[in-house]
C-alpha positions as CSV (number, residue, x, y, z in Angstrom):
1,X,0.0,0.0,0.0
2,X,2.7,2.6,1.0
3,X,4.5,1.7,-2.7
4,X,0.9,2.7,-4.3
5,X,1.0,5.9,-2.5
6,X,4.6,6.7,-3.2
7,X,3.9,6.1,-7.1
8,X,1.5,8.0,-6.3
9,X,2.8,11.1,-5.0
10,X,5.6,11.0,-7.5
11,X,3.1,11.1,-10.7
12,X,1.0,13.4,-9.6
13,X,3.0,16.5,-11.0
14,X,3.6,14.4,-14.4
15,X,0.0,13.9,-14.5
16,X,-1.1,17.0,-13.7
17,X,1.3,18.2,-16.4
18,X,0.3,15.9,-19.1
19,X,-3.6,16.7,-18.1
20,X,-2.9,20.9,-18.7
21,X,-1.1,19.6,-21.9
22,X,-3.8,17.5,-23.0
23,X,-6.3,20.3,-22.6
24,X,-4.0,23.1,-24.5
25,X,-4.2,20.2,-27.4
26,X,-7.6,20.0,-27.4
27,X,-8.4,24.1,-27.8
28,X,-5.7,24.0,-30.3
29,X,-2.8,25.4,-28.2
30,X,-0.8,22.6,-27.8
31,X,1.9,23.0,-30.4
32,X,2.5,21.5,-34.3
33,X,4.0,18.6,-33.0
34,X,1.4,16.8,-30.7
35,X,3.3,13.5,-30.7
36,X,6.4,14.5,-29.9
37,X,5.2,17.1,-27.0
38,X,3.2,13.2,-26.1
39,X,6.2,11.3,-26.0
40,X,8.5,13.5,-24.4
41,X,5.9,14.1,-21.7
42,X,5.9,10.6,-20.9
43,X,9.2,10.2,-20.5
44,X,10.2,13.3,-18.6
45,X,7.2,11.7,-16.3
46,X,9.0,8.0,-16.1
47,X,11.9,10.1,-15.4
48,X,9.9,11.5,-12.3
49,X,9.8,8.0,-10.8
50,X,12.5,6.9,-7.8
51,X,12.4,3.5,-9.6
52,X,13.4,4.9,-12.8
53,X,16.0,6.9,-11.3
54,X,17.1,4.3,-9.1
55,X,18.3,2.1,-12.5
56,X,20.2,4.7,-13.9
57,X,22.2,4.9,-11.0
58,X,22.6,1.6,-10.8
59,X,21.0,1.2,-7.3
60,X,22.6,4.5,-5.9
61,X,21.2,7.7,-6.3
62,X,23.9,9.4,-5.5
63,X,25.7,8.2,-8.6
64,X,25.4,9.9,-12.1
65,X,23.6,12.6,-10.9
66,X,25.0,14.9,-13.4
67,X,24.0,13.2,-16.3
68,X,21.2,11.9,-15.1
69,X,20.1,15.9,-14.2
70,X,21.3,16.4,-17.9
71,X,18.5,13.4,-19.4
72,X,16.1,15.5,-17.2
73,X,16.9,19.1,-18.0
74,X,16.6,18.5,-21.9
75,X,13.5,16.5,-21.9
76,X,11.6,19.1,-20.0
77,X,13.0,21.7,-21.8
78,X,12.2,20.1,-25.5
79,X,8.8,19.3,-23.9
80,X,8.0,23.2,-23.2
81,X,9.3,24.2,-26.8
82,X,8.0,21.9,-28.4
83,X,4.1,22.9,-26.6
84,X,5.1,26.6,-28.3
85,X,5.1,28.1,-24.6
86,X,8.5,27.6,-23.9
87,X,9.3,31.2,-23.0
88,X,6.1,31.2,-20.4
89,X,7.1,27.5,-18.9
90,X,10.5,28.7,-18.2
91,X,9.7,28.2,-14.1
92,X,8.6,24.6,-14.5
93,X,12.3,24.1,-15.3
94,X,12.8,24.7,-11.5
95,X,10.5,22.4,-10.6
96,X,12.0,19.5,-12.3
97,X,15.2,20.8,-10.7
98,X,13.5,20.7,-7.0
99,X,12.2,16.9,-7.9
100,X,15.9,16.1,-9.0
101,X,17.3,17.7,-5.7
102,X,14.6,15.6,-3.9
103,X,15.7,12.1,-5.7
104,X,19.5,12.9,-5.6
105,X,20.4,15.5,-2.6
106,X,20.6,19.4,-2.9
107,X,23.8,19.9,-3.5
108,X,23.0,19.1,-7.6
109,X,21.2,22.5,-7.4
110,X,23.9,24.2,-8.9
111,X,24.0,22.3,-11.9
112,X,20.6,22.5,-12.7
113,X,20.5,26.4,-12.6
114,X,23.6,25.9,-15.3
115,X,21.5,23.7,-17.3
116,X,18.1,26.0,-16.8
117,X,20.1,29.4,-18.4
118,X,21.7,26.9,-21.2
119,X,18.0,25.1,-21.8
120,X,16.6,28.8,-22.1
121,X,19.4,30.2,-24.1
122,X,18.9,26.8,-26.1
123,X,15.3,27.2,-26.7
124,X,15.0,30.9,-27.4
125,X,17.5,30.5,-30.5
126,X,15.6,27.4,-31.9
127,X,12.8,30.2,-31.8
128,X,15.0,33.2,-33.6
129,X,15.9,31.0,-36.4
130,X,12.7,29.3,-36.5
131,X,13.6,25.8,-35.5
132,X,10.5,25.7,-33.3
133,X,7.0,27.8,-32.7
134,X,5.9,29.9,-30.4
135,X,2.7,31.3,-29.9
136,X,4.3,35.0,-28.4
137,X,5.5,37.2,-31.1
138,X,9.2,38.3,-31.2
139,X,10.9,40.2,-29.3
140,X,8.0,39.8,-26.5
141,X,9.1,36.4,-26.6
142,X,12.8,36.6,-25.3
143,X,11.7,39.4,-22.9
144,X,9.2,36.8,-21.1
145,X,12.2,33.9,-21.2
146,X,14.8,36.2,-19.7
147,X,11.9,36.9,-16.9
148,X,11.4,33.2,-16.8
149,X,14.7,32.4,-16.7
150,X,15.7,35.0,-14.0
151,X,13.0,33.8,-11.7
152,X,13.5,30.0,-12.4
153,X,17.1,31.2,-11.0
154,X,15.7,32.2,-8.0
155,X,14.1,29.7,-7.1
156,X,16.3,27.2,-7.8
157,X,18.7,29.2,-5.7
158,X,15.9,29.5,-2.9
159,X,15.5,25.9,-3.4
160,X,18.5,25.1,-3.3
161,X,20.6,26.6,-0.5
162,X,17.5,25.9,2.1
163,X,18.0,21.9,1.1
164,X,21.6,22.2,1.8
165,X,20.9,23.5,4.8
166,X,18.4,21.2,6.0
167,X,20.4,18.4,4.8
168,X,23.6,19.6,7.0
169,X,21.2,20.4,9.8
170,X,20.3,16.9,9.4
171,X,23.7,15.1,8.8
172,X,25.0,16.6,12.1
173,X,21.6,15.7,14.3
174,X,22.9,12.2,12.6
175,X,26.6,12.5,13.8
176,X,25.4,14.6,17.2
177,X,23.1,11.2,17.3
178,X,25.8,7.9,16.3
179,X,28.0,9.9,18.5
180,X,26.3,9.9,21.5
181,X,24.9,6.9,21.1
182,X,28.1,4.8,21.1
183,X,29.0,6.6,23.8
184,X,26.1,5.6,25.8
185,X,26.3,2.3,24.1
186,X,29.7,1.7,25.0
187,X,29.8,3.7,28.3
188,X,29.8,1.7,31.9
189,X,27.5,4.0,33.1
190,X,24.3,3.1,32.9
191,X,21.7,6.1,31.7
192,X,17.7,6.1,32.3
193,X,14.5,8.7,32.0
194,X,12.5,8.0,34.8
195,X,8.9,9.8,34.2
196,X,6.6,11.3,37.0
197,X,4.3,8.6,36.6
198,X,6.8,6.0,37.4
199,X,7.5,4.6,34.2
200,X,11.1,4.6,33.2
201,X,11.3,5.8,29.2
202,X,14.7,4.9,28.4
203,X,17.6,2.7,29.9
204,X,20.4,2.4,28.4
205,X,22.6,-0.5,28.0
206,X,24.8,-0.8,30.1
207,X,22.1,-1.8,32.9
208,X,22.9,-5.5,31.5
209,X,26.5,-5.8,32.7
210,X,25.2,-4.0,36.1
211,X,21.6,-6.0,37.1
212,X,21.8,-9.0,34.3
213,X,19.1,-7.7,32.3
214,X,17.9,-6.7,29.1
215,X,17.7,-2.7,28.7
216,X,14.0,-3.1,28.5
217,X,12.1,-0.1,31.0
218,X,9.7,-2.9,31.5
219,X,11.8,-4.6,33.7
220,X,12.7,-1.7,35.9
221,X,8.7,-0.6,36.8
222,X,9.2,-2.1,40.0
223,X,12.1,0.2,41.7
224,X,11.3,-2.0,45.0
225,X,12.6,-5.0,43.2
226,X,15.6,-3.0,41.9
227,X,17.2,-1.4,45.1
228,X,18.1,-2.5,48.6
229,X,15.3,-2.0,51.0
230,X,17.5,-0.3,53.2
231,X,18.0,2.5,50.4
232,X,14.5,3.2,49.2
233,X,14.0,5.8,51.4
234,X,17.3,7.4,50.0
235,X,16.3,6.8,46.4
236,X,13.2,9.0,47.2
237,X,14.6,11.4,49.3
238,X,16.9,11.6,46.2
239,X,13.9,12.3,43.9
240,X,12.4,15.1,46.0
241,X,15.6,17.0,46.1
242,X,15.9,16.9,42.6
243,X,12.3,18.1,41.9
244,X,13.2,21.1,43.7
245,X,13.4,24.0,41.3
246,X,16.7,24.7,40.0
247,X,19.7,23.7,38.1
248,X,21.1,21.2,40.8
249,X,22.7,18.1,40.7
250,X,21.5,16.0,43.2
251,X,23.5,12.3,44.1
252,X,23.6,9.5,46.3
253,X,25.2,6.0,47.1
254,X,22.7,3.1,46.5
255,X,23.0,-0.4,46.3
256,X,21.2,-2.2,43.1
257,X,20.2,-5.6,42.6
258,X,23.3,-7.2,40.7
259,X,22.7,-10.2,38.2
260,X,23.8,-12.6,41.3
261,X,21.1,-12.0,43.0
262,X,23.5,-9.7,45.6
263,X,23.6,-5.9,45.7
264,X,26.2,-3.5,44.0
265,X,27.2,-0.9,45.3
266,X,26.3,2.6,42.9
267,X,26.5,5.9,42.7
268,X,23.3,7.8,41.5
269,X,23.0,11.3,40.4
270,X,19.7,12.3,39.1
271,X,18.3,15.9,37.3
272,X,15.5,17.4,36.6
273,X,14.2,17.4,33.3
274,X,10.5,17.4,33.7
275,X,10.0,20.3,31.7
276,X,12.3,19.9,28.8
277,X,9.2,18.4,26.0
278,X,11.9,16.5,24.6
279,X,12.4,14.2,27.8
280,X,9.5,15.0,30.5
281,X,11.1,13.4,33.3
282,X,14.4,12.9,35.3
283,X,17.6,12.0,34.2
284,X,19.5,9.1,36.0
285,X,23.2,7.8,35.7
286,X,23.8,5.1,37.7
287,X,27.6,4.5,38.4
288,X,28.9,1.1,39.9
289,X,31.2,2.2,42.7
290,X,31.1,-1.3,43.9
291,X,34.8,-1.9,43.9
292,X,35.6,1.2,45.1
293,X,33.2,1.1,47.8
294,X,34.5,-2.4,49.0
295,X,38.0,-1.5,49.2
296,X,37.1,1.9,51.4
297,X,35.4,-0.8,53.6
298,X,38.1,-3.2,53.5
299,X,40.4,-0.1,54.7
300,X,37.7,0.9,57.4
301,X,37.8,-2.6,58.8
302,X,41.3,-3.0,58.4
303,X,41.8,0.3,60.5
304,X,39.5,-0.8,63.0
305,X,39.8,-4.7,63.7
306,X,42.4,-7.6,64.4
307,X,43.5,-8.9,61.0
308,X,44.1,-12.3,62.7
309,X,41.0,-13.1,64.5
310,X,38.4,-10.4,62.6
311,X,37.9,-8.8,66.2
312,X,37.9,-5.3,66.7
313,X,41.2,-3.9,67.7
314,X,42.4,-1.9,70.8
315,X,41.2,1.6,69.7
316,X,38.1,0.7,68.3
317,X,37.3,-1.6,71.4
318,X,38.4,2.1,73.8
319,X,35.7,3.7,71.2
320,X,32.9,1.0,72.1
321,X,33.9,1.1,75.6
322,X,33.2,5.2,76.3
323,X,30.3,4.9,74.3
324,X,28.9,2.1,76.3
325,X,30.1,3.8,79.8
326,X,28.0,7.2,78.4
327,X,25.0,5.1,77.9
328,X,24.6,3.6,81.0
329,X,25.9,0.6,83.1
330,X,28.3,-1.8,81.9
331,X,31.0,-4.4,82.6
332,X,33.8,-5.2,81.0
333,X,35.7,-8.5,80.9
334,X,39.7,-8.7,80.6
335,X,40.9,-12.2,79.4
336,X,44.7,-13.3,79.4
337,X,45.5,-16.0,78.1
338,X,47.6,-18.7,80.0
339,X,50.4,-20.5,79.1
340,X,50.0,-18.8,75.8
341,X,53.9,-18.4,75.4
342,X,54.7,-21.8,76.4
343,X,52.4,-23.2,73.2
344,X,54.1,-20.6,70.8
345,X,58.2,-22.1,72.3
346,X,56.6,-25.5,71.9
347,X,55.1,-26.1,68.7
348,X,55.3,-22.7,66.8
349,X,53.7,-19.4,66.1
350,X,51.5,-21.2,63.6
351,X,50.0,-23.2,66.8
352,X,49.4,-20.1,69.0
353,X,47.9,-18.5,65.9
354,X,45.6,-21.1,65.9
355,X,45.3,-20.9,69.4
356,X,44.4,-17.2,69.4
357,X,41.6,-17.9,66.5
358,X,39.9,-20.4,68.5
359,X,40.3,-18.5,71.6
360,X,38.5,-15.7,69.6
361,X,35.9,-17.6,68.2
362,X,35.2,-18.6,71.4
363,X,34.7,-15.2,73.2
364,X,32.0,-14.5,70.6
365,X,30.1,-17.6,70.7
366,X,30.0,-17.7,74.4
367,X,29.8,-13.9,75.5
368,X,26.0,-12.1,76.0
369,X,24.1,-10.8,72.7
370,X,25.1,-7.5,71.9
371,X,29.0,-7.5,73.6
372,X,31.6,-6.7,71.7
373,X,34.9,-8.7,71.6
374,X,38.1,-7.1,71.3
375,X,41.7,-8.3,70.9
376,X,43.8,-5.9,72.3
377,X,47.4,-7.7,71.4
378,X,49.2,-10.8,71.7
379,X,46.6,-12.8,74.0
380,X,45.1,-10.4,75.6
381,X,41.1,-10.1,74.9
382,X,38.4,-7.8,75.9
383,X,34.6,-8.3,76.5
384,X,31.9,-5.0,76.7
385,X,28.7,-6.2,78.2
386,X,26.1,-3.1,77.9
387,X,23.5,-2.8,81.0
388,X,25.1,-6.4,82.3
389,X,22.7,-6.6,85.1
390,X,24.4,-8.5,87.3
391,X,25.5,-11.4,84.3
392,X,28.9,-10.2,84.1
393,X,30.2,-13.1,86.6
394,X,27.5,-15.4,84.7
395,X,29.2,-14.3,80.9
396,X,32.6,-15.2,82.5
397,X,31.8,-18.8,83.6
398,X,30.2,-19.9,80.0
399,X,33.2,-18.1,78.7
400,X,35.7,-20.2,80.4
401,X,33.8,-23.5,79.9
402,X,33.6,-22.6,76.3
403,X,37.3,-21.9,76.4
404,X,38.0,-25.2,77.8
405,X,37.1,-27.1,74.1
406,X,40.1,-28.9,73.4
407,X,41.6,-27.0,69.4
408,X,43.0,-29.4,67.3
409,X,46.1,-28.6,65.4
410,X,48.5,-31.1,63.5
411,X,47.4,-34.1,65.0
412,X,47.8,-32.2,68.5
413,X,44.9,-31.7,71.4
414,X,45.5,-28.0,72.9
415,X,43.7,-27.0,75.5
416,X,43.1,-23.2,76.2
417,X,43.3,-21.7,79.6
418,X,42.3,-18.1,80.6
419,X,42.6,-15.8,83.7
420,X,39.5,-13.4,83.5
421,X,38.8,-9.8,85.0
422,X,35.5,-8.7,85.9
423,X,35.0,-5.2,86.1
424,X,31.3,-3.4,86.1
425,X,30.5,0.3,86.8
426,X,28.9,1.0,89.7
427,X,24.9,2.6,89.2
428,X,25.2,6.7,88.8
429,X,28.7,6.3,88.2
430,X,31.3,9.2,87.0
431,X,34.4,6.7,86.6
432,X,35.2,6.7,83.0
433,X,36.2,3.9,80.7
434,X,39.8,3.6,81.4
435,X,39.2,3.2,85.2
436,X,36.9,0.5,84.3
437,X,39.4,-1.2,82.5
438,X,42.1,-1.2,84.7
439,X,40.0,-2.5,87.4
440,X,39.1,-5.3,85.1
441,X,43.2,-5.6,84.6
442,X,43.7,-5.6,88.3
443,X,40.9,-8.5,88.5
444,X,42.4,-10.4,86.1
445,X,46.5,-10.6,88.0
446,X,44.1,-11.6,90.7
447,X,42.8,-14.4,89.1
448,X,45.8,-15.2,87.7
449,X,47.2,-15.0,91.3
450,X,44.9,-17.4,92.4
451,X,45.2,-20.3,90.0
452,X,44.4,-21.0,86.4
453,X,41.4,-21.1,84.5
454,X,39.3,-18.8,86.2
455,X,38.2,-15.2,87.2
456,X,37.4,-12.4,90.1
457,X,35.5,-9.8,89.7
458,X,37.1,-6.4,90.5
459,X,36.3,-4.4,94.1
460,X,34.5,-0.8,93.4
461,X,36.9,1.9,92.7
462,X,37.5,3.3,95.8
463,X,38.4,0.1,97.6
464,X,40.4,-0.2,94.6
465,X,42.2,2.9,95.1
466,X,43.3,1.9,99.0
467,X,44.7,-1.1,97.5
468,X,46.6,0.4,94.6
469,X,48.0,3.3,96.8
470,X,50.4,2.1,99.9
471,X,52.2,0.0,97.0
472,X,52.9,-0.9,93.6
473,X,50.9,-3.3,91.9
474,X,51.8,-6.6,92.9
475,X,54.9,-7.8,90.4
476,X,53.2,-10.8,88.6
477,X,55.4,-14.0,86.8
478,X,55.6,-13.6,83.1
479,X,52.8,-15.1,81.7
């Protein structure tokens, strides 16, 4: 149907040229030679037809276009002499022109304005020496083919230089457009519209290598499904800021659904674009940080915990400690322990290693919900117990019986022993965290004092005060 229509549209200015013909025939102004003004009428309109044209140029239009414009130019120009009203028909020479630049691009403008001045100059001596007819007396005759020619010029011109225009308008909206979209194509970033009704319009696609799946908006409808339930609320947030009026940049770190099923790390900036009628909506780029992010975390744990045993380290564990003295009640546990450089003289620092990672595994296992286990060097462990309400003692004894699990290591049964100092603040309190902790300390010489494998729970501050004043602290063997 759309060929039909294209035929069509292409015959309809041959038709309507052979119909005024046929009707200056019939009421006897249609020239002496009615079959060749017939003939050439019919080919100049096959030469009207893409298909035609197409065959000269051998499947290109953009070949021959010069001598294809030539074929043209003289068969509509021997048409309109040979009628007799050749001077008179001198614009229709720039509409064959403007179907030729249509067919074969506008730059062929040029030539056909050449071709127009040497078809008129052509046709108006074939009058003066009486090669043809024409029905306007001479020297009216040239007068109205030099007007005809000079506004055939024109037009052709006009013609012309605004199709050259619109054609390099055109080829750079073309580049502007292959440019940008390999870079989108080919960018890691991935790029979506997301419309005020909550439909996304465009994703781009690089969303496959991100989530696993096709750049298809359908699939990305349901947001919830998309990011981490966590960050919903900042994805929103996100959105209201952005609606705000202005030119403003708005990001955020969010995690999205990778194609593992797990959640990637990204970095979303989002703008404003509601009112621009070529996008109606707001403008995502989502950037996968992921790898970044982990290493900054990686760092962050690093600079905060044990690297052997994963606990938190000395300065974090002083951190925890203040903030769980500011907070309210709370005991702390001190564990040593015990024959700990005996086992790395005996079978190696790979055995105490082990040693200390079982040890540490332990602490967590058995010590209250919510404590926090610290390894403060060599084999030396802390325990926080927030609001202990009188189960600090309790924590201790399920600690050493936990402790007491033999660890196996190359064929060999080691047993773990630990001393353990109980210290808990004292209701209304002022003492800070470092008294705490060195009452817990003092506890745990004690219980080392006393045998091993067990634990005493530290006096209140003053009593320990009276203790620690007359003398030194007690000199302990090396443990």
């Amino acid at each position: 149907m759309s060929r039909v229509r294209n035929l069509a549209g292409y015959s309809l200015d041959a038709i309507a040229v052979m119909a005024v013909y046929l009707v200056m025939y019939l009421t006897g102004y249609g020239g002496d030679q009615p079959l060749w003004c017939l003939a050439l009428g019919v080919f100049g309109a096959l030469q009207m037809q893409p298909g035609f044209q197409r065959r000269l140029a051998r499947g290109d239009l953009r070949r021959y276009a010069a001598p294809r414009m030539v074929l043209l130019m003289a068969t509509a120009t021997a048409f309109i002499y040979a009628t007799g009203w050749g001077a008179t028909m001198m614009c229709g020479l720039s509409l064959v022109v403007a179907l030729h630049m249509r067919l074969s691009g506008a730059h062929g403008w040029r030539q056909g304005l050449f071709w127009t001045v040497l078809g008129a100059l052509a046709g108006q001596t074939a009058i003066a020496v009486g090669w043809v007819e024409s029905y306007i007396a001479a020297p009216a005759v040239h007068l109205v083919a030099l007007g005809g020619v000079v506004l055939s010029a024109l037009l052709i011109r006009t013609i012309g230089v605004t199709g050259e225009e619109r054609q390099h308008a055109e080829g750079t909206t073309r580049s502007t457009e292959r440019r940008y979209r390999a870079l989108i194509r080919d960018s890691a970033d991935v790029f979506a519209i997301y419309h005020t009704d909550g439909t996304l319009g465009y994703v781009s696609p690089a969303v496959r290598q991100l989530t696993g799946l096709d750049p298809n908006p359908r699939h990305f409808e349901a947001l919830k499904g998309c990011v981490h339930p966590d960050d919903l609320p900042i994805g929103q947030a996100l959105l209201h800021r952005a609606a705000v009026p202005g030119e403003q940049l708005e990001s955020a770190e969010i995690r999205v659904r990778a194609a593992d099923g797990g959640y990637r790390w990204t970095e979303c900036t989002i703008r404003d674009h509601t009112g621009d009628p070529d996008l109606r909506g707001y403008v995502i780029n989502v950037r996968d940080i992921h790898d970044r992010k982990s290493s900054q975390e990686r760092l962050a744990h690093a600079a905060t915990h044990d690297a052997l045993t994963g606990l938190v380290n000395r300065a974090e564990f002083g951190r925890a400690l203040d903030a769980a003295c500011t907070a309210g009640e709370t005991a702390v546990l001190f564990v040593d322990l015990d024959g700990f450089k005996k086992v790395n003289d005996t079978y190696g620092h790979d055995a105490g290693d082990a040693l200390l990672i079982a040890a540490a595994e332990a602490l967590v296992r058995w010590s209250p919900r919510g404590a926090t286990v610290g390894r403060f060097g060599g084999d030396e462990f802390g325990v926080i117990i927030p609001w202990p309400s009188g189960g600090a003692e309790q924590a201790a004894e399920r600690i050493l019986a936990g402790l007491s699990t033999p660890v196996h290591f190359a064929g060999r049964e080691l047993v773990i022993r630990a001393s353990i100092g109980v210290a808990v603040s004292a209701p209304g309190s002022t003492s800070g965290a470092g008294e705490l902790l060195r009452r817990a300390d003092f506890a745990m010489y004690e219980a080392k004092r006393a045998g091993v494998h067990g634990f005493e729970v530290a006096p209140p501050s003053r009593a320990l005060h009276q203790v620690l004043v007359p003398s030194a602290r007690p000199a302990v063997q090396a443990r």
